[in-house]
CHARMM-style PDB file with segment names, atoms N, HN, CA, C and O in Angstrom:
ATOM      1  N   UNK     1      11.681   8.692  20.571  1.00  0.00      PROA
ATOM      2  CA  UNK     1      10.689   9.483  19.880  1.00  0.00      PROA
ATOM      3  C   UNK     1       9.335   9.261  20.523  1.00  0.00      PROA
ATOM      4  O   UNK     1       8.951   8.152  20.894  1.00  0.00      PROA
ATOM      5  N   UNK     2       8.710  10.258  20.620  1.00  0.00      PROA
ATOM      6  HN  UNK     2       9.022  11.159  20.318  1.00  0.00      PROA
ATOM      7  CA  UNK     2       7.393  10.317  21.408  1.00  0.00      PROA
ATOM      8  C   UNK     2       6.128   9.815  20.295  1.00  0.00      PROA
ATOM      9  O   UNK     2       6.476   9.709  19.119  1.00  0.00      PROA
ATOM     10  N   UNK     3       4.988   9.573  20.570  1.00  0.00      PROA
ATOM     11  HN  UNK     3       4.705   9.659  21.526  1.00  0.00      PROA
ATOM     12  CA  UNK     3       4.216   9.127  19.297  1.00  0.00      PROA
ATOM     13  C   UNK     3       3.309  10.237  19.787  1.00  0.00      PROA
ATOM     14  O   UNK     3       2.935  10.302  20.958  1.00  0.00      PROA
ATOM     15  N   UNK     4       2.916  11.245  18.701  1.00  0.00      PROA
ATOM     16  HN  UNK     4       3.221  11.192  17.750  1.00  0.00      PROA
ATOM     17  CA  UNK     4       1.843  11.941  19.398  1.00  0.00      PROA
ATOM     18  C   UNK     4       0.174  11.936  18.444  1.00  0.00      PROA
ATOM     19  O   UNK     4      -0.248  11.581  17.343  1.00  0.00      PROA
ATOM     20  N   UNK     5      -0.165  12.359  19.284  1.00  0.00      PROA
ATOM     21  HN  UNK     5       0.178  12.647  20.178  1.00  0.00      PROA
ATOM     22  CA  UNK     5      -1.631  12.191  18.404  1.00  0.00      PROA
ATOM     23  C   UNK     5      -1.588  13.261  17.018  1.00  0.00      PROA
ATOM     24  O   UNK     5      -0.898  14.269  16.866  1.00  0.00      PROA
ATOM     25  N   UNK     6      -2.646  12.605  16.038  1.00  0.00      PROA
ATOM     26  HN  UNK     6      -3.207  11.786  16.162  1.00  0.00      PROA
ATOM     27  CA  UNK     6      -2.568  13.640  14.839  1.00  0.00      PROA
ATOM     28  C   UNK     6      -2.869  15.288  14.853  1.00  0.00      PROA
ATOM     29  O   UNK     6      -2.416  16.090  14.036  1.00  0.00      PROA
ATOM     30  N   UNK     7      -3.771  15.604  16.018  1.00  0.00      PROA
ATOM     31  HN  UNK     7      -4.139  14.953  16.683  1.00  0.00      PROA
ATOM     32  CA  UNK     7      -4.143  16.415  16.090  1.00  0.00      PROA
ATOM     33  C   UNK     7      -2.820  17.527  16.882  1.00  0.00      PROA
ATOM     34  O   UNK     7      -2.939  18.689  17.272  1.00  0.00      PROA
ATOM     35  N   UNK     8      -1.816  16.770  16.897  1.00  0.00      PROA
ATOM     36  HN  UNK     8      -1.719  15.826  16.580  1.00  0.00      PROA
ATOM     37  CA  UNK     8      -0.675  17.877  17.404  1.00  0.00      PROA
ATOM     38  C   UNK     8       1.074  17.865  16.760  1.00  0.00      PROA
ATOM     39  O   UNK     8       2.196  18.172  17.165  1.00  0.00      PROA
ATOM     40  N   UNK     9       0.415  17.291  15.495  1.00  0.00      PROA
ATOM     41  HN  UNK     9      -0.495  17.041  15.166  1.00  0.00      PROA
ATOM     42  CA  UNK     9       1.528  16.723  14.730  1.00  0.00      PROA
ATOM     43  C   UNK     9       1.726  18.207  13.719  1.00  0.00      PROA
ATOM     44  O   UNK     9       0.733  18.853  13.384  1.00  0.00      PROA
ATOM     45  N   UNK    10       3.044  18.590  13.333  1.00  0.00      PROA
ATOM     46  HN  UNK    10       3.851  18.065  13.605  1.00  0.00      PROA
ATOM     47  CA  UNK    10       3.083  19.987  12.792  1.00  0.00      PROA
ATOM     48  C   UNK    10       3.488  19.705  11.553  1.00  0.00      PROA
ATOM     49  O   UNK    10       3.271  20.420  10.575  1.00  0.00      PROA
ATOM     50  N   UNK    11       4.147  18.554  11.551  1.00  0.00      PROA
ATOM     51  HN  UNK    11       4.323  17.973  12.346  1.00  0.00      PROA
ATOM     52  CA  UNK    11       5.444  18.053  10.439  1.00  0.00      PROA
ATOM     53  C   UNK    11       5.584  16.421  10.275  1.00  0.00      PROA
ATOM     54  O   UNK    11       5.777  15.776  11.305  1.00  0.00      PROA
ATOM     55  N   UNK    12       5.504  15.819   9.174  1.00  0.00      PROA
ATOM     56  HN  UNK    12       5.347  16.343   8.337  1.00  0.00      PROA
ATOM     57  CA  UNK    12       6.316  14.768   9.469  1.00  0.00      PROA
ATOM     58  C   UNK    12       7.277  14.200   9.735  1.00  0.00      PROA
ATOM     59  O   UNK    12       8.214  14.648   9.074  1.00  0.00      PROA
ATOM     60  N   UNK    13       7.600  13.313  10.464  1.00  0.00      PROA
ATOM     61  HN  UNK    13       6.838  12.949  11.001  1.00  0.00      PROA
ATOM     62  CA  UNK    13       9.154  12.690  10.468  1.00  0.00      PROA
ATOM     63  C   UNK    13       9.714  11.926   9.529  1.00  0.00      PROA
ATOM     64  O   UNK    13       8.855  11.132   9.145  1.00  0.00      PROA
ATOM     65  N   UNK    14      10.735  11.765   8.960  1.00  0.00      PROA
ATOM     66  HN  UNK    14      11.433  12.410   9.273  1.00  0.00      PROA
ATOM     67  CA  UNK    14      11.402  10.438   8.799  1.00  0.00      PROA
ATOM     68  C   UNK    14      10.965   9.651   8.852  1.00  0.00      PROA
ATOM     69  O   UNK    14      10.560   9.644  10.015  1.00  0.00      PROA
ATOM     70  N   UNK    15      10.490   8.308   8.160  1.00  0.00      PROA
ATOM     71  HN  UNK    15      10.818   8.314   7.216  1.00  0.00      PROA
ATOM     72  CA  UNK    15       9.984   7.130   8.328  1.00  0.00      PROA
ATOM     73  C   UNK    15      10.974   6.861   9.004  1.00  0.00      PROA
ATOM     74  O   UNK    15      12.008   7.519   8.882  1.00  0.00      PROA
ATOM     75  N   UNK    16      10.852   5.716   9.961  1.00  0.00      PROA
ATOM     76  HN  UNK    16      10.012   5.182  10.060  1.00  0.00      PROA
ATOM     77  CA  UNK    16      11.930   4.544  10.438  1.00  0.00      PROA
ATOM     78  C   UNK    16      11.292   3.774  11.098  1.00  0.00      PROA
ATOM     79  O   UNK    16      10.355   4.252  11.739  1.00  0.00      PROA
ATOM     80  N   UNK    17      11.553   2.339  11.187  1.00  0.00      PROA
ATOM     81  HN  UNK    17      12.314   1.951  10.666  1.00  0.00      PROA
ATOM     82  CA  UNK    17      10.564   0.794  11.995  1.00  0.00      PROA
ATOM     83  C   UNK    17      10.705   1.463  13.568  1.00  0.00      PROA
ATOM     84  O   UNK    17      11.737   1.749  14.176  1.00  0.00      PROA
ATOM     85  N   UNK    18       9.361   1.597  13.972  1.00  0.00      PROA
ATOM     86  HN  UNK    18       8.523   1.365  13.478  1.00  0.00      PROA
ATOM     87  CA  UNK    18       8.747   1.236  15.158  1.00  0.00      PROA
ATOM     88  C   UNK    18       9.413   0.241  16.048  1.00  0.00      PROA
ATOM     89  O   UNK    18       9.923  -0.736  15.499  1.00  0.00      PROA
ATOM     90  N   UNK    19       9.470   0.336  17.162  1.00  0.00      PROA
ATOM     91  HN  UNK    19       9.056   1.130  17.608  1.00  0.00      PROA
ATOM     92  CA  UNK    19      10.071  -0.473  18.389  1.00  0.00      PROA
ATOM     93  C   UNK    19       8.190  -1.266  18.619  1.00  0.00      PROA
ATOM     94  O   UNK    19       7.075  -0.812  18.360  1.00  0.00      PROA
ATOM     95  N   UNK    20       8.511  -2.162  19.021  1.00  0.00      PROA
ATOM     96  HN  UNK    20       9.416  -2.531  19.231  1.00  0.00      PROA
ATOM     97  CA  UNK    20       7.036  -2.780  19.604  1.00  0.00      PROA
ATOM     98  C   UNK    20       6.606  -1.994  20.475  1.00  0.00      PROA
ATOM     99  O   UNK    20       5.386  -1.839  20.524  1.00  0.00      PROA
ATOM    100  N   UNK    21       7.285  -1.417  21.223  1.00  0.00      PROA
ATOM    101  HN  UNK    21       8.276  -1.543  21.184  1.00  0.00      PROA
ATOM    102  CA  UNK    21       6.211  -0.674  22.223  1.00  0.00      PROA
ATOM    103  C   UNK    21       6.102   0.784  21.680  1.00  0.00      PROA
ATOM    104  O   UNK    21       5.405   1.583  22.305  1.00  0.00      PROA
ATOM    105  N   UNK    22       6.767   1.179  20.530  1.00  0.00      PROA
ATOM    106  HN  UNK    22       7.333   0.530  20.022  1.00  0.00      PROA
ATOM    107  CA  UNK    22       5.862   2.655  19.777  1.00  0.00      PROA
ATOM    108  C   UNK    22       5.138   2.101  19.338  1.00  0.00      PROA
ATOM    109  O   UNK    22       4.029   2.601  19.524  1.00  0.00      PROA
ATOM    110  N   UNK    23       5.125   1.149  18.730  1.00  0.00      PROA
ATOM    111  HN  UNK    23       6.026   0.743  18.578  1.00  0.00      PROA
ATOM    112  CA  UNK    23       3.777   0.424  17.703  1.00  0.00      PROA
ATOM    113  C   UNK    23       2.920   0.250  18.444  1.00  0.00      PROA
ATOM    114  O   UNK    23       1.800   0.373  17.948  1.00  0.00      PROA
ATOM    115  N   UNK    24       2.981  -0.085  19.851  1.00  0.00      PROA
ATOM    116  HN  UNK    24       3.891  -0.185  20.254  1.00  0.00      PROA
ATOM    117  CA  UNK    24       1.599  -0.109  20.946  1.00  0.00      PROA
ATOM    118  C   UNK    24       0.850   0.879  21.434  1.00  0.00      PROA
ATOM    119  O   UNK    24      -0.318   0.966  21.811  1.00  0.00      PROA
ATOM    120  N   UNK    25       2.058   1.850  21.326  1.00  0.00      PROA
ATOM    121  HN  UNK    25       3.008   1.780  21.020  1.00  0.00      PROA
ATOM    122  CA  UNK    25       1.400   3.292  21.831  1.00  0.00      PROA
ATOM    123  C   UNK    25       0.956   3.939  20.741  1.00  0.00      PROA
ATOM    124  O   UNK    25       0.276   4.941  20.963  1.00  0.00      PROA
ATOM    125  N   UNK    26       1.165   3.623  19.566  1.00  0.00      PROA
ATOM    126  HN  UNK    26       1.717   2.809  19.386  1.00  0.00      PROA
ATOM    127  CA  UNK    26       0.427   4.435  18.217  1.00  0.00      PROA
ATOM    128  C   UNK    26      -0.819   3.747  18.123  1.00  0.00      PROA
ATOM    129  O   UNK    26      -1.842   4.415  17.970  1.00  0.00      PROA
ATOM    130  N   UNK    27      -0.885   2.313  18.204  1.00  0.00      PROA
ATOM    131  HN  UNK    27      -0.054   1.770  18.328  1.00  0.00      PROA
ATOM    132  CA  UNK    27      -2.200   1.904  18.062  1.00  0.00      PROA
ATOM    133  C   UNK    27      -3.469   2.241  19.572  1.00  0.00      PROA
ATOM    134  O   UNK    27      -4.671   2.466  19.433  1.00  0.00      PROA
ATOM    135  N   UNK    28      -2.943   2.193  20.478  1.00  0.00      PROA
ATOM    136  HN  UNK    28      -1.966   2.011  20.591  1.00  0.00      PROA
ATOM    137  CA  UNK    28      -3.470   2.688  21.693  1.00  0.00      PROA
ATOM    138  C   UNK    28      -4.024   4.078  20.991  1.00  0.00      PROA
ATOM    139  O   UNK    28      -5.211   4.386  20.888  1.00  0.00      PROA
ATOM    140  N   UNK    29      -2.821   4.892  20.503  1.00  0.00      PROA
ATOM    141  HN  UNK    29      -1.856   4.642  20.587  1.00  0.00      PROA
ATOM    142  CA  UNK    29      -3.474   6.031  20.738  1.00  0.00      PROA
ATOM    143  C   UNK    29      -4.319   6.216  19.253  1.00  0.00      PROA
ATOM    144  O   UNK    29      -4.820   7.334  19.130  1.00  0.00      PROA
ATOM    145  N   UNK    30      -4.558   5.203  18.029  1.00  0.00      PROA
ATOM    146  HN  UNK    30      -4.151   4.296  18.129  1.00  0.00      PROA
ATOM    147  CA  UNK    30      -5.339   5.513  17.374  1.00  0.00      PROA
ATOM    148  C   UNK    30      -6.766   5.272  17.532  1.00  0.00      PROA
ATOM    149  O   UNK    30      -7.707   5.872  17.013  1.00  0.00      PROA
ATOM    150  N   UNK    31      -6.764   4.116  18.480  1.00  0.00      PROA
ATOM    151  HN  UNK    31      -5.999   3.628  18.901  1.00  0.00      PROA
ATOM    152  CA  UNK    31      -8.290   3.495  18.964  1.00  0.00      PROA
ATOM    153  C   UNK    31      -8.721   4.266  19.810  1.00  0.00      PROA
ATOM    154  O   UNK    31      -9.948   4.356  19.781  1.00  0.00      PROA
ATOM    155  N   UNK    32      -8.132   4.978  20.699  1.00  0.00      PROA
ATOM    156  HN  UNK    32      -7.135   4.905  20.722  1.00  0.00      PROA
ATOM    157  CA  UNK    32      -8.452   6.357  21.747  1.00  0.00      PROA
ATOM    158  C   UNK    32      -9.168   7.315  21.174  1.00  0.00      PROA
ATOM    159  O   UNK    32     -10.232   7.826  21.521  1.00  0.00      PROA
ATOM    160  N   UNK    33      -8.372   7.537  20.119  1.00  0.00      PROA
ATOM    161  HN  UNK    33      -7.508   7.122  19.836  1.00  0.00      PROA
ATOM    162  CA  UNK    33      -8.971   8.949  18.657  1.00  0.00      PROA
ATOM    163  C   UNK    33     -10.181   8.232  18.252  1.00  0.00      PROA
ATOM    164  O   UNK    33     -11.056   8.636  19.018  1.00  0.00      PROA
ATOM    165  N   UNK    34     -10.594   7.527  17.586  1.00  0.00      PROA
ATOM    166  HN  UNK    34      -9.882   7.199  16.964  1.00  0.00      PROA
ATOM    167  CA  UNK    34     -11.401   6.574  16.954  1.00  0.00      PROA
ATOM    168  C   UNK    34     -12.921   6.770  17.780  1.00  0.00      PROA
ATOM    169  O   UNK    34     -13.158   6.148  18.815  1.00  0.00      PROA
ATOM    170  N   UNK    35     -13.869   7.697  17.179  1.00  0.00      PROA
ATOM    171  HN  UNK    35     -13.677   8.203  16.338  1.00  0.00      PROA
ATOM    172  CA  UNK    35     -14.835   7.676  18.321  1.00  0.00      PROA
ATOM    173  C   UNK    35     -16.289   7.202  17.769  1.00  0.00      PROA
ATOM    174  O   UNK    35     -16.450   6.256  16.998  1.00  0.00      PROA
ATOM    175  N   UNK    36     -16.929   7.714  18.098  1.00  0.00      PROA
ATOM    176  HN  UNK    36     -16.798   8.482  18.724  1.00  0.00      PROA
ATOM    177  CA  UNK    36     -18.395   6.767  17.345  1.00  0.00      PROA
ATOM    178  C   UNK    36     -18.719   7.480  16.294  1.00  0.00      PROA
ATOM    179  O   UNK    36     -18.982   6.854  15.267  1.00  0.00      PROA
ATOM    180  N   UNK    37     -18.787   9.015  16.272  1.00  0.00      PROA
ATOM    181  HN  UNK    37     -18.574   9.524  17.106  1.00  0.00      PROA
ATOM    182  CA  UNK    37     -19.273   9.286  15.069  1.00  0.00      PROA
ATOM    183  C   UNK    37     -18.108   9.020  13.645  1.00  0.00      PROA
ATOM    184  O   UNK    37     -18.409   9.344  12.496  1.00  0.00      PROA
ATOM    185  N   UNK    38     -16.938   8.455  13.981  1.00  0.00      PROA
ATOM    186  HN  UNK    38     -16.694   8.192  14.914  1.00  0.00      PROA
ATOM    187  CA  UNK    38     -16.127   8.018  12.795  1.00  0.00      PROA
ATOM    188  C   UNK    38     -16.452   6.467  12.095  1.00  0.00      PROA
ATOM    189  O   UNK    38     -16.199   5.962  11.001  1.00  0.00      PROA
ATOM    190  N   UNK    39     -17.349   5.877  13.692  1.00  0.00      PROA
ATOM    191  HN  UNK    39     -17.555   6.288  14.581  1.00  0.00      PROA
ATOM    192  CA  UNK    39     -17.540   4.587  12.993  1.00  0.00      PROA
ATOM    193  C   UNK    39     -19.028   4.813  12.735  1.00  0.00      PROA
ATOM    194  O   UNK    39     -19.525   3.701  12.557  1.00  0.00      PROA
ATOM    195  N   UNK    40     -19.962   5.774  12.636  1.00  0.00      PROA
ATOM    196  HN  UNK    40     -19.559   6.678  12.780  1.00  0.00      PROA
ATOM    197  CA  UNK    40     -20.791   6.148  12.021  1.00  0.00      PROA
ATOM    198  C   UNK    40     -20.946   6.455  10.098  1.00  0.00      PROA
ATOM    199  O   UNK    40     -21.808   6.055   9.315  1.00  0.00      PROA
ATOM    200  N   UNK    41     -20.248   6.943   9.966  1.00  0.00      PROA
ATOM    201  HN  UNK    41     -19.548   7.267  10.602  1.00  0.00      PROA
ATOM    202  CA  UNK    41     -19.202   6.841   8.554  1.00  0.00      PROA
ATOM    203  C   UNK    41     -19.162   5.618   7.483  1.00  0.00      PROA
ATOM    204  O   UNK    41     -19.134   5.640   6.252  1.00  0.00      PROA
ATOM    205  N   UNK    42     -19.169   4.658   8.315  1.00  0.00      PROA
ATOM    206  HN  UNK    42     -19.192   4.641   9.314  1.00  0.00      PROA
ATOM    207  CA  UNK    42     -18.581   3.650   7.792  1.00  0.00      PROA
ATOM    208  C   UNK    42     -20.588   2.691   7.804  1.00  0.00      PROA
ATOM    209  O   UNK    42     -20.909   1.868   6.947  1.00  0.00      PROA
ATOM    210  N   UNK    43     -21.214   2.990   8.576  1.00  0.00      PROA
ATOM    211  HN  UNK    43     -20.954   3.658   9.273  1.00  0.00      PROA
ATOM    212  CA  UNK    43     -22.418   2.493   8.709  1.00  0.00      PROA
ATOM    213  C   UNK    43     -23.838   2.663   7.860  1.00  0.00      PROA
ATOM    214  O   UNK    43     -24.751   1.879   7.600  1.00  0.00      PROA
ATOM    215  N   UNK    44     -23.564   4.194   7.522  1.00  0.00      PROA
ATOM    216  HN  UNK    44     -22.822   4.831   7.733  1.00  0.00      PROA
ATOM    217  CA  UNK    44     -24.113   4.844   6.076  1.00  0.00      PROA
ATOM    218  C   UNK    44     -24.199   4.172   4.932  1.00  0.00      PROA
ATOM    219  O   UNK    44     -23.309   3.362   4.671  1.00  0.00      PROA
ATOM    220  N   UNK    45     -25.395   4.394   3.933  1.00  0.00      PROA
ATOM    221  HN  UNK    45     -26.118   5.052   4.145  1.00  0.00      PROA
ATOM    222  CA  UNK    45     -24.928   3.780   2.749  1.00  0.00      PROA
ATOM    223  C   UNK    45     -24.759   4.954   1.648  1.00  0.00      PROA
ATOM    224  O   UNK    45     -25.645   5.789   1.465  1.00  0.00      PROA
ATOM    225  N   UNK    46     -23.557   4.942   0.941  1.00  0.00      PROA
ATOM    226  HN  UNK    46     -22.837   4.264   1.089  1.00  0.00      PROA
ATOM    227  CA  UNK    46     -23.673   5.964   0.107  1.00  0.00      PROA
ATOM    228  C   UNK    46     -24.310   6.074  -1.467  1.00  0.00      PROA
ATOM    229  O   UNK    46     -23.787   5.239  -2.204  1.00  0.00      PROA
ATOM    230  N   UNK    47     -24.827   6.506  -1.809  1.00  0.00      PROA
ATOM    231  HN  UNK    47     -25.253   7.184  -1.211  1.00  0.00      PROA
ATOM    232  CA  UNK    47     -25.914   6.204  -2.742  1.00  0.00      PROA
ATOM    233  C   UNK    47     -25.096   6.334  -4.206  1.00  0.00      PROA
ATOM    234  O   UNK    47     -25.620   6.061  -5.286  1.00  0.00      PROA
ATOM    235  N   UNK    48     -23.978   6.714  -4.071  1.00  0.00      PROA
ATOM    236  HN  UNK    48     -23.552   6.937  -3.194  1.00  0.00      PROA
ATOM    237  CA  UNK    48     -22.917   7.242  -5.672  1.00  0.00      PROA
ATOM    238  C   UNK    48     -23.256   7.929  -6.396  1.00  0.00      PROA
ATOM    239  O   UNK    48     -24.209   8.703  -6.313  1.00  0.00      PROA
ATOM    240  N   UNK    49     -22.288   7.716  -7.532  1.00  0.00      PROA
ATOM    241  HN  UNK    49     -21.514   7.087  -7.599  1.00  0.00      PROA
ATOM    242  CA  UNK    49     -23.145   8.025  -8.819  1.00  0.00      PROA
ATOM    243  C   UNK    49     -23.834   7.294  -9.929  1.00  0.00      PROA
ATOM    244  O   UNK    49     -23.753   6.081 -10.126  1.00  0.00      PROA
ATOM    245  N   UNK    50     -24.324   7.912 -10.431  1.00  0.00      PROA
ATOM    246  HN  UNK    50     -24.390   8.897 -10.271  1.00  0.00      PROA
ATOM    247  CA  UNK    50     -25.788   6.489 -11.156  1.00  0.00      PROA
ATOM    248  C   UNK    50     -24.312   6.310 -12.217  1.00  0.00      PROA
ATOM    249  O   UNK    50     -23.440   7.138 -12.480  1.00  0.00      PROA
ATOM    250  N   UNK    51     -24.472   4.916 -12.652  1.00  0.00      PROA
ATOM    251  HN  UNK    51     -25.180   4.243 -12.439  1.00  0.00      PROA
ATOM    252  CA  UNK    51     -23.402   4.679 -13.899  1.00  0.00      PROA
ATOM    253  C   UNK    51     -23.589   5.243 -14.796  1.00  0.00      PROA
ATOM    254  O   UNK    51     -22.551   5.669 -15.303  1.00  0.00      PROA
ATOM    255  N   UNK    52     -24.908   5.611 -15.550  1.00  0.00      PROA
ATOM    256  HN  UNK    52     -25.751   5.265 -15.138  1.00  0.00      PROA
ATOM    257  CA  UNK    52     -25.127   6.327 -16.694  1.00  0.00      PROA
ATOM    258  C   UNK    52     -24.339   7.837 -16.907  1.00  0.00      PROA
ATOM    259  O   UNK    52     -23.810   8.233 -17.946  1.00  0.00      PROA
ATOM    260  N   UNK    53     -24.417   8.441 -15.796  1.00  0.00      PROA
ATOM    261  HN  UNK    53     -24.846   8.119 -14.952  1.00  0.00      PROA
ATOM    262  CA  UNK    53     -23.490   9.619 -15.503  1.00  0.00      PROA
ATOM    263  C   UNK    53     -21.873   9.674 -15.639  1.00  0.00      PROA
ATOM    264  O   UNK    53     -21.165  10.582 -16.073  1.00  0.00      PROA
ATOM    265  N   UNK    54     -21.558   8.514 -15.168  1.00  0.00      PROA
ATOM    266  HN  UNK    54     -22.134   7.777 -14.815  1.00  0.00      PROA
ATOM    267  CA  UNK    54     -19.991   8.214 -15.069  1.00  0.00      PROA
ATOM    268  C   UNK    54     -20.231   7.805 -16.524  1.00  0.00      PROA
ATOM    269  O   UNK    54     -20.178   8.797 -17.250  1.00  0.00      PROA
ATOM    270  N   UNK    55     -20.471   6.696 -17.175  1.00  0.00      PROA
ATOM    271  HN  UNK    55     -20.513   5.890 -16.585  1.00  0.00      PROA
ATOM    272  CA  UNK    55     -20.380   6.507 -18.290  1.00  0.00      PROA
ATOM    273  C   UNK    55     -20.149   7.968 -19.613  1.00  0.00      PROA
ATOM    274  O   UNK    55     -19.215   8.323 -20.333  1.00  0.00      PROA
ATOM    275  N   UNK    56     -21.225   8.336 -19.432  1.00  0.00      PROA
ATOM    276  HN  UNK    56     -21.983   8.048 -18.847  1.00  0.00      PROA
ATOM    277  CA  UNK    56     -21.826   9.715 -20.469  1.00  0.00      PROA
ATOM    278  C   UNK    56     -20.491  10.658 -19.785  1.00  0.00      PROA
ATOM    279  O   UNK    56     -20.229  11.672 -20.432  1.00  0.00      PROA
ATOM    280  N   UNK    57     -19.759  10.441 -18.718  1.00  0.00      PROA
ATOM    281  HN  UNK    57     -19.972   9.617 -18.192  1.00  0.00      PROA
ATOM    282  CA  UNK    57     -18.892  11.452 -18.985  1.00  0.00      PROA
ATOM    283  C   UNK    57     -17.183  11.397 -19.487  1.00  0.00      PROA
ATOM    284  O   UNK    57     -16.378  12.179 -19.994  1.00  0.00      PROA
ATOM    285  N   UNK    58     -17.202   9.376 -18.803  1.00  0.00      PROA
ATOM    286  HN  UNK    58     -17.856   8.741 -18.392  1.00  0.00      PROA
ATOM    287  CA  UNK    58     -16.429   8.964 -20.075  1.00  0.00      PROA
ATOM    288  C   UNK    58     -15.812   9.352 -21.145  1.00  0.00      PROA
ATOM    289  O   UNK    58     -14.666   9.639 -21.492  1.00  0.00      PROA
ATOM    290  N   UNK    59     -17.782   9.236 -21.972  1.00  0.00      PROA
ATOM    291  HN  UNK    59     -18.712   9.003 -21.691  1.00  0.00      PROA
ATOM    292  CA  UNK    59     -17.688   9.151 -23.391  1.00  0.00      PROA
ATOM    293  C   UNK    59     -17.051  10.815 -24.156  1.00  0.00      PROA
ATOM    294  O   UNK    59     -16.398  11.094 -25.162  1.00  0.00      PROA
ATOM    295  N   UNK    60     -17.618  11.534 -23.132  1.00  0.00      PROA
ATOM    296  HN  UNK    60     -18.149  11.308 -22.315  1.00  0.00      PROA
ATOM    297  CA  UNK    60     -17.046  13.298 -23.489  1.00  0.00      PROA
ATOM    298  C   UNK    60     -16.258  13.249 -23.641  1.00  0.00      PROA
ATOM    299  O   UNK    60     -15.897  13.624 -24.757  1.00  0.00      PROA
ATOM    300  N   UNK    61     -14.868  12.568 -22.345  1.00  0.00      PROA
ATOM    301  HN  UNK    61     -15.161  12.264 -21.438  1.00  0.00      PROA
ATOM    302  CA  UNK    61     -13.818  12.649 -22.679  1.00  0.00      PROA
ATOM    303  C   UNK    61     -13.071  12.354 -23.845  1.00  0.00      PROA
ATOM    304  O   UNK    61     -12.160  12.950 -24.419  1.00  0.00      PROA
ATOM    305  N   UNK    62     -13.858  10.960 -24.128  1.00  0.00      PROA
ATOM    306  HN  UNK    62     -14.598  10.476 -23.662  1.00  0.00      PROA
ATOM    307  CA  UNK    62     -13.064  10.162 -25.137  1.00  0.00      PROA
ATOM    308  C   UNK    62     -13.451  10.931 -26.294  1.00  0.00      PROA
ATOM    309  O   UNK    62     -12.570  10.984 -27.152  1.00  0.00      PROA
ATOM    310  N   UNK    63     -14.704  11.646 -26.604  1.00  0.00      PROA
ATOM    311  HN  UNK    63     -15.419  11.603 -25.906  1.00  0.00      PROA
ATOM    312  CA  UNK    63     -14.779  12.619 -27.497  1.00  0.00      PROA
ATOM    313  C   UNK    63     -13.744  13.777 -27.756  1.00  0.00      PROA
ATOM    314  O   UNK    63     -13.156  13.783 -28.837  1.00  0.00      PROA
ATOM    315  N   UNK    64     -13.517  14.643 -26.932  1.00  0.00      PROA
ATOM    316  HN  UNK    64     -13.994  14.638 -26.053  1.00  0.00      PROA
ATOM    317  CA  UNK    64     -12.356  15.257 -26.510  1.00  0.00      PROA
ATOM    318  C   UNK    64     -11.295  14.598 -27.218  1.00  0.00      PROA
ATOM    319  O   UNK    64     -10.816  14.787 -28.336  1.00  0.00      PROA
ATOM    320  N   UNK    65     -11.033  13.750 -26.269  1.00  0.00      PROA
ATOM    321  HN  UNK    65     -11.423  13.596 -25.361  1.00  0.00      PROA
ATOM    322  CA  UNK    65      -9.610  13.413 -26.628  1.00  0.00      PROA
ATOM    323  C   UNK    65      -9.709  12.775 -28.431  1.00  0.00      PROA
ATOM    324  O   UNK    65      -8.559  12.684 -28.860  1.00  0.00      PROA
ATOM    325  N   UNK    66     -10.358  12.510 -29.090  1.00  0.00      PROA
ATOM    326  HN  UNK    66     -11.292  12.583 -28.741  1.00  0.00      PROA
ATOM    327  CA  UNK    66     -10.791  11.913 -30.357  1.00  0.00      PROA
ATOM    328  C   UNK    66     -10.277  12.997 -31.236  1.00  0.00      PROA
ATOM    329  O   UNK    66      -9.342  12.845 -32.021  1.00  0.00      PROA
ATOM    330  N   UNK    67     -11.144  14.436 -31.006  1.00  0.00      PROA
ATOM    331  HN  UNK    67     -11.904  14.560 -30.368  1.00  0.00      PROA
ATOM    332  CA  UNK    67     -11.001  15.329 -31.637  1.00  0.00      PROA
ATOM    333  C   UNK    67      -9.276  16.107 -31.753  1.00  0.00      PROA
ATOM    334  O   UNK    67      -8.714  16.925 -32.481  1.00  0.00      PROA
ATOM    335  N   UNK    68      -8.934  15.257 -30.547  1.00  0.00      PROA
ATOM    336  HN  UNK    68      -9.391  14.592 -29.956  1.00  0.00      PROA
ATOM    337  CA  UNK    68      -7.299  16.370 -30.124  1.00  0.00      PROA
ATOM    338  C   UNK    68      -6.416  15.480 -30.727  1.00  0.00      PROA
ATOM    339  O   UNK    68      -5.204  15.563 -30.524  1.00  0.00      PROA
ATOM    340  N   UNK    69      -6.864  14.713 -31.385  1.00  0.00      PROA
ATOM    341  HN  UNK    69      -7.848  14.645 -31.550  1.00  0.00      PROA
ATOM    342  CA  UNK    69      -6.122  13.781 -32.241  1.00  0.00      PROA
ATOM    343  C   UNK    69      -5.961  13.925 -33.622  1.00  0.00      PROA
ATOM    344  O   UNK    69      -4.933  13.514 -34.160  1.00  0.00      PROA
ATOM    345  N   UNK    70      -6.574  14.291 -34.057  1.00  0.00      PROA
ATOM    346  HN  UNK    70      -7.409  14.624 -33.619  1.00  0.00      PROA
ATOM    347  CA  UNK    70      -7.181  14.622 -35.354  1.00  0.00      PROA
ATOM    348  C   UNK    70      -6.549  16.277 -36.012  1.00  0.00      PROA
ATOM    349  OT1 UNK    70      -6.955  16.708 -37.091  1.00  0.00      PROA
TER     350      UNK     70
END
């Protein structure tokens, strides 16, 4: 079985264990793919969401769901 890059993959295969040297050539060829603006990505800080927001939307739910109980 050939290992090909993601960008020419149509379908998946079958899982099945890797031979050491597919496992070399998949990792070869993922660090190849791997370019700067992907490890740019990772260098960013992402600012989220404020907790008060996640919280307050929580609480809707649990409102929701309170009422669908009842």
């Amino acid at each position: 079985m050939k290992i090909l890059p993601l960008s020419e993959v149509k379908s998946l295969p079958p899982f099945r264990e890797l031979s050491p040297e597919e496992l070399a050539e998949a990792y070869r060829l993922a660090k190849a793919a791997f370019t700067a603006d992907d490890l740019q990505k990772y260098t960013e800080l992402d600012e989220g969401v404020p907790m008060e927001d996640v919280l307050a939307e929580l609480e809707e739910i649990h409102r929701q769901f309170d009422q669908g109980q009842q």
